[in-house]
C-alpha positions in Angstrom: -67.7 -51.5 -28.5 -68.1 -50.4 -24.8 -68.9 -46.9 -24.1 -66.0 -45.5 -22.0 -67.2 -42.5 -21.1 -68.1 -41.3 -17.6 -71.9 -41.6 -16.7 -73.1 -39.1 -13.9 -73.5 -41.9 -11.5 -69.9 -42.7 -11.7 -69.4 -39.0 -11.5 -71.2 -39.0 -7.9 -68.5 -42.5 -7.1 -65.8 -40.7 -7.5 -66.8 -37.3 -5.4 -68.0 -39.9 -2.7 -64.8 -42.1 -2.8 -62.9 -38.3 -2.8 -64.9 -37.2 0.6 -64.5 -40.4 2.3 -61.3 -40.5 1.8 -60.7 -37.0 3.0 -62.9 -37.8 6.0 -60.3 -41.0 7.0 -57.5 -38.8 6.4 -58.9 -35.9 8.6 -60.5 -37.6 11.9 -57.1 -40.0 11.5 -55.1 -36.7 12.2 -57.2 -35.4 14.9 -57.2 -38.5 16.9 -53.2 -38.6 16.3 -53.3 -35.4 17.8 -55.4 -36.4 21.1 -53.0 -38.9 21.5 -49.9 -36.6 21.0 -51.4 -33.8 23.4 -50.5 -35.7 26.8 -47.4 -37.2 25.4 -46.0 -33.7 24.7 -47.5 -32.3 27.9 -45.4 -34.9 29.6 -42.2 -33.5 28.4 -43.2 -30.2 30.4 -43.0 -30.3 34.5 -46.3 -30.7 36.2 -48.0 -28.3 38.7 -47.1 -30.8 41.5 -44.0 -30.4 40.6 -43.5 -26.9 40.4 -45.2 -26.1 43.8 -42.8 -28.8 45.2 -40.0 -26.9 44.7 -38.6 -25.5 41.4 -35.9 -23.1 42.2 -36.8 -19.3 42.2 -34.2 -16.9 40.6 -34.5 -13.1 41.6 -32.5 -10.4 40.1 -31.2 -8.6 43.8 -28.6 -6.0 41.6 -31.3 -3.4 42.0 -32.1 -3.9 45.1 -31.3 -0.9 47.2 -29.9 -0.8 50.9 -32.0 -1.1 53.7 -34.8 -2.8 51.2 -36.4 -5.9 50.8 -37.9 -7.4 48.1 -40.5 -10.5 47.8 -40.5 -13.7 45.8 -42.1 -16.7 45.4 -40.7 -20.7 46.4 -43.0 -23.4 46.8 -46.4 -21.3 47.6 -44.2 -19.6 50.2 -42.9 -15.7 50.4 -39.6 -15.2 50.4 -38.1 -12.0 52.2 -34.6 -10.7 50.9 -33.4 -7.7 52.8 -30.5 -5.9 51.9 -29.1 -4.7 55.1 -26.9 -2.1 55.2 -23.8 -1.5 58.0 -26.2 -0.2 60.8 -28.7 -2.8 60.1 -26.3 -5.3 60.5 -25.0 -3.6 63.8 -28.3 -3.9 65.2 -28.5 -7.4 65.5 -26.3 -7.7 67.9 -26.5 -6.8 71.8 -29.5 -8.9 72.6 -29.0 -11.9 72.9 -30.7 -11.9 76.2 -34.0 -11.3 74.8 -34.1 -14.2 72.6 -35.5 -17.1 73.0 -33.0 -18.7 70.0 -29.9 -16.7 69.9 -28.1 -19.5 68.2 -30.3 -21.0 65.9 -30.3 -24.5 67.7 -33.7 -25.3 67.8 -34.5 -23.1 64.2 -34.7 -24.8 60.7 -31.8 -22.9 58.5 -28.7 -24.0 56.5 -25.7 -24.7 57.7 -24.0 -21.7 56.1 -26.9 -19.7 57.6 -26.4 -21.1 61.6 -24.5 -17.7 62.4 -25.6 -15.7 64.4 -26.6 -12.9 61.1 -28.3 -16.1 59.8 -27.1 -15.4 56.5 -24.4 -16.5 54.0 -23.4 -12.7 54.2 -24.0 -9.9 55.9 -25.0 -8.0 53.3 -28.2 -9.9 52.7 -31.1 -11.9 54.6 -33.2 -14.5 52.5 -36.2 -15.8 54.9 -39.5 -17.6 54.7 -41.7 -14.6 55.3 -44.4 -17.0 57.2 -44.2 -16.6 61.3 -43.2 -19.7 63.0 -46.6 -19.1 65.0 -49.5 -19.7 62.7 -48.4 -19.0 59.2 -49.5 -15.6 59.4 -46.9 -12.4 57.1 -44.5 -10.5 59.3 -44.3 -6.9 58.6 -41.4 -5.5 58.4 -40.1 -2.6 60.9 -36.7 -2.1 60.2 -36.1 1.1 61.5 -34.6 1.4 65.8 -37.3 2.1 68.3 -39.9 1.7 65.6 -41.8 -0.2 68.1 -41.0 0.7 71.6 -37.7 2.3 72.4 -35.2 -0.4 72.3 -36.7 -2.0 69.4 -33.4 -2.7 67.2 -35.4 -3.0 63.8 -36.8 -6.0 62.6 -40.0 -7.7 61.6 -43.7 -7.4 63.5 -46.4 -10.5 63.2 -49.6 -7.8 62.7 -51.7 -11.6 63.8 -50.3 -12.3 67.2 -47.9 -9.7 68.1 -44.2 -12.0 67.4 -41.2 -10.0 66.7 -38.1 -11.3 65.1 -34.7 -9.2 64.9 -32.9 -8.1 61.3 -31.8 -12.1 61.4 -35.0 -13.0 61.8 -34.9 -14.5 65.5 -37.4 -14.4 67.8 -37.7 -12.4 71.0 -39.0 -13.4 74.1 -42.9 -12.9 74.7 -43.5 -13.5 71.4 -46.2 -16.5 70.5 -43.6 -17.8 67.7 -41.0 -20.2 69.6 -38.6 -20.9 66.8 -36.5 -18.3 64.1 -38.2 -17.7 60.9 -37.2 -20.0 58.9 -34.1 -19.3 56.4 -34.5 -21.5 52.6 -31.6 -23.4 50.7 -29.9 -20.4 48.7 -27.1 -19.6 46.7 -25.9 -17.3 44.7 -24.8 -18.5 40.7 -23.6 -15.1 40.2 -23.2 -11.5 41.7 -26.3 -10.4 40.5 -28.8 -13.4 41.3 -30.1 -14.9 43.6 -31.4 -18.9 43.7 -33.9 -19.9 46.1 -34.2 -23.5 46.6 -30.9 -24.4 45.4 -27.7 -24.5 47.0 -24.2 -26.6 46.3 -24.1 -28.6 49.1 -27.7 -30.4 47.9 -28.9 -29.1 45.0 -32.4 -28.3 44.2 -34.3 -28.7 47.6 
């Protein structure tokens, strides 16, 4: 009569068989998951893509009058001012000192070749890059800020350029174009999308 019980050796079978088996099982789920890492991070948009031009949505209902705020669209600042009434006097009266007055020769829109450069008057959306060398207008908003006729605008610290409250640029300044306004609209009241507008979509 055989002897059916268990010896020790087929004791240390089975916890071998049992390991081996847990080992299969185990490095099969972690190479699954290698493999399922990229496929899943391909759902998601790349960096590439993002800097090229994902649209930027700002909340402007708390932005006061006479204020700007900053964003970000494709690695570049965008400048939305809120002008109020007198701000949006200002810009015109001097023409004369231009060197654009009419936005031919500047990169904007067509809803923004006006000469407030804006879909309203109520707000501005610019790059905030000179058209010189890049460099970060600051912005002097208030009349004879810098000299006495100054009508409030922005000052290039770099070079010296100066663009009015619709972002053109006077005379003497190294700059020869407008800054530069973005594709914008605005979905609802309260926001603002930069990158996007109806007549193209996502820029």
């Amino acid at each position: 009569m055989a002897d059916s019980a268990i010896t020790a050796d087929d004791g240390v079978d089975l916890s071998r068989r049992k390991f081996l088996t847990q080992a299969t099982v185990a490095t099969g789920a972690v190479g699954a998951l290698f493999v399922a890492v990229p496929f899943i991070e391909s759902w998601a948009p790349s960096e590439r893509a993002r800097a090229q031009g994902a649209p930027t949505e700002l909340d402007i209902s708390k932005l006061e009058a006479g204020q700007m705020t900053t964003t970000v669209w494709r690695r570049s600042p965008i400048y939305v001012v809120r002008r109020t009434p007198d701000m949006v006097a200002r810009i015109a009266g001097h023409d004369g000192e231009l060197k654009d007055p009419g936005s031919e020769e500047s990169d904007q829109p067509a809803y923004a070749k006006n000469t407030l450069r804006s879909r309203s008057a109520e707000y501005l959306v610019l790059v905030g890059t000179c058209t010189h060398l890049g460099c970060l207008p600051k912005q002097r908003f208030d009349a004879g800020e810098l000299y006495p006729s100054w009508p409030g605008g922005f000052f290039c610290p770099c070079h010296g350029s100066r663009f009015d409250l619709a972002g053109r640029v006077f005379q003497g300044s190294p700059a020869s174009i407008n800054l530069r306004v973005p594709p914008y609209s605005y979905p609802n009241p309260r926001t603002l999308l930069v990158g996007a507008d109806e007549e193209k979509g996502a820029a």
